[in-house]
C-alpha positions as CSV (number, residue, x, y, z in Angstrom):
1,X,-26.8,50.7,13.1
2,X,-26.0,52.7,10.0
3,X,-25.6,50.1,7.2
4,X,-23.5,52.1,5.6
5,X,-20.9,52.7,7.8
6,X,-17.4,50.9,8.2
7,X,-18.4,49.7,11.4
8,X,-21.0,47.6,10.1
9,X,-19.4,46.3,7.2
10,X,-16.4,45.1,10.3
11,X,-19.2,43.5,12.2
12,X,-21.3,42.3,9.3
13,X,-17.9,40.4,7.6
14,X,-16.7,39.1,11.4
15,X,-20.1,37.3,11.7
16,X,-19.7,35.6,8.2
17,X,-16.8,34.4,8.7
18,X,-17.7,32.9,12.1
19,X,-20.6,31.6,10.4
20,X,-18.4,30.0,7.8
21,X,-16.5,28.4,9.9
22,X,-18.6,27.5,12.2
23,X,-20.3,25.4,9.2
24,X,-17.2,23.9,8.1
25,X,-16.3,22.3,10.7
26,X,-19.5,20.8,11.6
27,X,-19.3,19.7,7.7
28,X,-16.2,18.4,8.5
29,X,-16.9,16.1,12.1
30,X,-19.9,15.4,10.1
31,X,-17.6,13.8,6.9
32,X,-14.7,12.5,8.9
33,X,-15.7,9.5,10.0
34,X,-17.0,8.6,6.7
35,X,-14.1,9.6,4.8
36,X,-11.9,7.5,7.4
37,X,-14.0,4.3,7.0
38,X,-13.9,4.5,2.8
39,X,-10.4,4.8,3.0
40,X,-10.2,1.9,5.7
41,X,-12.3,-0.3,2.7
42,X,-10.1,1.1,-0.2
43,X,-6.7,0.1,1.9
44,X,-8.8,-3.6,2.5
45,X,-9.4,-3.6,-1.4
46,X,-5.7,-3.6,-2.4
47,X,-4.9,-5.8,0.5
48,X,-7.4,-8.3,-0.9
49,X,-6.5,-7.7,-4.3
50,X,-2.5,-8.7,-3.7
51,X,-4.4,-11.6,-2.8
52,X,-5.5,-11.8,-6.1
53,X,-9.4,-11.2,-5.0
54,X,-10.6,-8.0,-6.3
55,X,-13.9,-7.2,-4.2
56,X,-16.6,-4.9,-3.8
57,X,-16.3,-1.8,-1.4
58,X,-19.3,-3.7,0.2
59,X,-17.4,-7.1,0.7
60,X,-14.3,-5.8,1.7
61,X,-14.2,-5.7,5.5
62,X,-16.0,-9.0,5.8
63,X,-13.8,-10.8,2.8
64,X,-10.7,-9.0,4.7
65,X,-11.7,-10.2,8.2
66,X,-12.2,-13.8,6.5
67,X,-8.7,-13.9,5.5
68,X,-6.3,-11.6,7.5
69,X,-5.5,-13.9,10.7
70,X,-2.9,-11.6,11.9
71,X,-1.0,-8.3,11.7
72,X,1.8,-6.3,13.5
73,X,4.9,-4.5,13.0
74,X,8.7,-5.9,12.4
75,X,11.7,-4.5,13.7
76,X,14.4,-3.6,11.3
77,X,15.8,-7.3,12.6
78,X,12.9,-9.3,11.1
79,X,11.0,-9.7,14.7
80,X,7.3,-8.8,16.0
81,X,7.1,-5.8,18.0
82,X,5.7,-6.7,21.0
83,X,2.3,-5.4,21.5
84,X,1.4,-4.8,17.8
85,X,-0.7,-7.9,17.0
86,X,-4.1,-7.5,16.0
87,X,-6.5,-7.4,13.2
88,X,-9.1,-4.9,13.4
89,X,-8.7,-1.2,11.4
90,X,-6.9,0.3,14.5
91,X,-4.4,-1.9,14.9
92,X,-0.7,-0.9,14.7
93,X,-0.3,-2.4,11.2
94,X,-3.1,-1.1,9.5
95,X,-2.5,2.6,10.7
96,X,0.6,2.5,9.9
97,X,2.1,3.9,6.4
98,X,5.0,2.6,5.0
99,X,7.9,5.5,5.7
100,X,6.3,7.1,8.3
101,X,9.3,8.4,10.3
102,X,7.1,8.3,14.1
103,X,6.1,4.5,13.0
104,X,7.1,2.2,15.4
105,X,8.3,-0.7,13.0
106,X,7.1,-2.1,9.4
107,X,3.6,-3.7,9.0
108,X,3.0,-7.1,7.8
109,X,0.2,-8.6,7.4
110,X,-0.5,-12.7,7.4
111,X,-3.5,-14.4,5.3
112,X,-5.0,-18.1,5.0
113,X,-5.9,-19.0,1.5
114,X,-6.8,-22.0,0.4
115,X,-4.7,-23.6,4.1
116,X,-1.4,-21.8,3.1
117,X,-0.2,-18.5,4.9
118,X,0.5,-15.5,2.7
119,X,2.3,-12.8,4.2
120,X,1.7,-9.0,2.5
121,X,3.8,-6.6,2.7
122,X,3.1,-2.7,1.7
123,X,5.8,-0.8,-0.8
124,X,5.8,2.8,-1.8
125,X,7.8,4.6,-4.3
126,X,7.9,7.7,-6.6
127,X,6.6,7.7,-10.8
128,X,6.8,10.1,-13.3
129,X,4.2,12.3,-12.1
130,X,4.1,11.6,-8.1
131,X,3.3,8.9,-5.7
132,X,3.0,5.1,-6.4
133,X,2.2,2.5,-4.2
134,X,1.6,-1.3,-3.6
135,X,1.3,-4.5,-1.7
136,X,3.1,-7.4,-2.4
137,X,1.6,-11.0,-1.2
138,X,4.4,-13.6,-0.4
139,X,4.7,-17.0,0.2
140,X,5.1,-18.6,3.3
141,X,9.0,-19.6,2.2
142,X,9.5,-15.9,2.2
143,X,10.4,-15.8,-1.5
144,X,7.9,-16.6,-4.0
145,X,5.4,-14.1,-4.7
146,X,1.7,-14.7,-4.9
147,X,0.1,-11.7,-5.8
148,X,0.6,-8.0,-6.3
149,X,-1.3,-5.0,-5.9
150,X,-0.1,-1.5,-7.7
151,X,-1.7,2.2,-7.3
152,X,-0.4,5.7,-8.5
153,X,-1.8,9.4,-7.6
154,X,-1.3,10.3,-11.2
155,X,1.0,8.5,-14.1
156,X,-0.5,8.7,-17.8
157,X,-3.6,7.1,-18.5
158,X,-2.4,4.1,-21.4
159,X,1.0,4.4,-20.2
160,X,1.9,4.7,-16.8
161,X,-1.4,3.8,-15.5
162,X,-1.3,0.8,-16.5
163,X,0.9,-0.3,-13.3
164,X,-2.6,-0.6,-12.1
165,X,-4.5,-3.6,-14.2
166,X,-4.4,-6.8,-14.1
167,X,-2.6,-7.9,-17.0
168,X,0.8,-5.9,-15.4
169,X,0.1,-7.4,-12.0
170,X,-0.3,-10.3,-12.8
171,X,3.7,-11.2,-14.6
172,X,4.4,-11.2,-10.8
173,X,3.0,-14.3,-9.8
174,X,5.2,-17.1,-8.8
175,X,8.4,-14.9,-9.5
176,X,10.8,-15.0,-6.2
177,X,12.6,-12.1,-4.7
178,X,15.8,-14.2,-3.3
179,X,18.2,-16.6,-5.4
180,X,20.8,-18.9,-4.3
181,X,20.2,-17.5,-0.1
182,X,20.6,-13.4,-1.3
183,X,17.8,-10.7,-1.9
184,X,17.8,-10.2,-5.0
185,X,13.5,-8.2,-5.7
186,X,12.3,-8.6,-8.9
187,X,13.7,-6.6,-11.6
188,X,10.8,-4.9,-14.2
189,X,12.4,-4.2,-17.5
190,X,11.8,-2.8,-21.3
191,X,9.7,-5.4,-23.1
192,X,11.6,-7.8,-24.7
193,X,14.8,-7.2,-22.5
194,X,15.8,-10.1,-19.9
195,X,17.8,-9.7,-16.5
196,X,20.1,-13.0,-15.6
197,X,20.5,-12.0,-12.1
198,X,16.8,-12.1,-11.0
199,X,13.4,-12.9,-12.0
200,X,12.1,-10.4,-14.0
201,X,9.0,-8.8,-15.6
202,X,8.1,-6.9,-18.4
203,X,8.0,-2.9,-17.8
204,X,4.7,-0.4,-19.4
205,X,5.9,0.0,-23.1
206,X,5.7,3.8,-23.4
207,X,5.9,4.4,-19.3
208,X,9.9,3.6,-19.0
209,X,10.1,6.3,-15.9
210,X,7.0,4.4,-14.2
211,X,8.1,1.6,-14.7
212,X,11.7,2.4,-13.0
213,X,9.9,3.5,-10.5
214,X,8.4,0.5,-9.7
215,X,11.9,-1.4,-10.0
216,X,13.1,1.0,-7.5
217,X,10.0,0.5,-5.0
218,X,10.3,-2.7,-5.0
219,X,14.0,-3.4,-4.4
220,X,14.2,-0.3,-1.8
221,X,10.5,-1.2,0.2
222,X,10.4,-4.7,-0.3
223,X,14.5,-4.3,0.6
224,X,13.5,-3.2,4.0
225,X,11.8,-6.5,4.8
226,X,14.8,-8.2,3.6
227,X,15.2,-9.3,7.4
228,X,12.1,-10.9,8.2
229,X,11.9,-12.8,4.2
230,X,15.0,-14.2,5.2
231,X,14.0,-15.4,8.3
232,X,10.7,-17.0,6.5
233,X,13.0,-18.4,3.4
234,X,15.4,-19.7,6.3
235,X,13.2,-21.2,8.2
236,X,11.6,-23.2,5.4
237,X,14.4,-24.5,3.7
């Protein structure tokens, strides 16, 4: 065939870009199911580190099999879905994102720490620059929080960011989300402000819109568990 014809050029570009895509997605099948499992351990990281543990990618799965008895999905009444127990990566809970409008309810999961049951919830909001996210760990009476978990896609390194150390997460501990029997979150406010109607922490000096956004997340996700807390804060009263 004439190389320098039109018709060859057709041909020549038809089998390079069957070629091309032929390797892609063999790249791709090969990937996948690598890419899936690191994302299962980084999911298992923030879980665990709402439990205040903050593990290697190595340790995750067996540190989070160690301490996640159970997981399902709520109702918008507080209740188990039937059928959505379980504990492995494929379980209902796990693969499901907070928001997802085809989800089937809300996913909780329950931890054993030390003999006391921790139940984490997941929360998911917007910053100054796009997506944040978290998990919250909660007592057993449905109030008191025990540890929290924060991530972003992209706030301000030494502002924003900062959601996502330790020294942040940590002003949650032991602050409670209901007061005198109502829902009430956890407000996060200007350092050096207070807030008399609930337990409150101080915001990211310099990351006031980050901040807010965590405020928000928290009262709006954590809101939509208000349900199944109440049930837990009822119950042990």
């Amino acid at each position: 065939m004439n190389r320098e014809s039109s018709g060859y050029t057709i041909i020549y570009a038809s089998v390079m870009v069957i070629v091309v895509a032929l390797g892609l997605a063999f790249t791709h099948q090969v990937l996948n199911e690598r890419q899936i499992a690191n994302e299962n351990t980084d999911k298992m990281q923030q879980i665990l580190r709402s439990l205040n543990l903050d593990v290697s990618a190595a340790e995750a799965q067996a540190k989070y099999t160690e301490l996640i008895k159970n997981a399902y999905l709520i109702n918008d009444e507080g209740m188990t879905v039937e059928g959505t127990e379980g504990i492995t990566p494929n379980d209902p809970a796990f693969s499901t994102e907070l928001g997802d409008p085809q989800a089937a309810g809300l996913p909780v999961y329950e931890a054993e720490v030390d003999g006391s049951t921790k139940y984490i919830i997941p929360m998911s909001g917007t910053g100054l620059w796009g997506p944040i996210w978290g998990y919250l760990a909660i007592e057993s009476d449905g109030s008191a929080i025990y540890g929290a978990e924060f991530g972003h896609a992209g706030e301000t390194p030494g502002l924003g960011a900062e959601i996502e150390t330790a020294p942040f997460r940590n002003q949650f501990r032991e602050k409670n989300l209901f007061r005198n029997d109502e829902f009430t979150s956890v407000a996060v406010v200007k350092p050096g402000q207070t807030n008399t109607r609930r337990d409150y922490v101080d915001g990211i000096s310099g990351g006031t819109i980050t901040s807010k956004g965590v405020d928000n997340m928290l009262l709006n996700s954590v809101g939509r568990y208000k349900n199944f807390l109440m049930n837990l804060h009822t119950a042990n009263q």
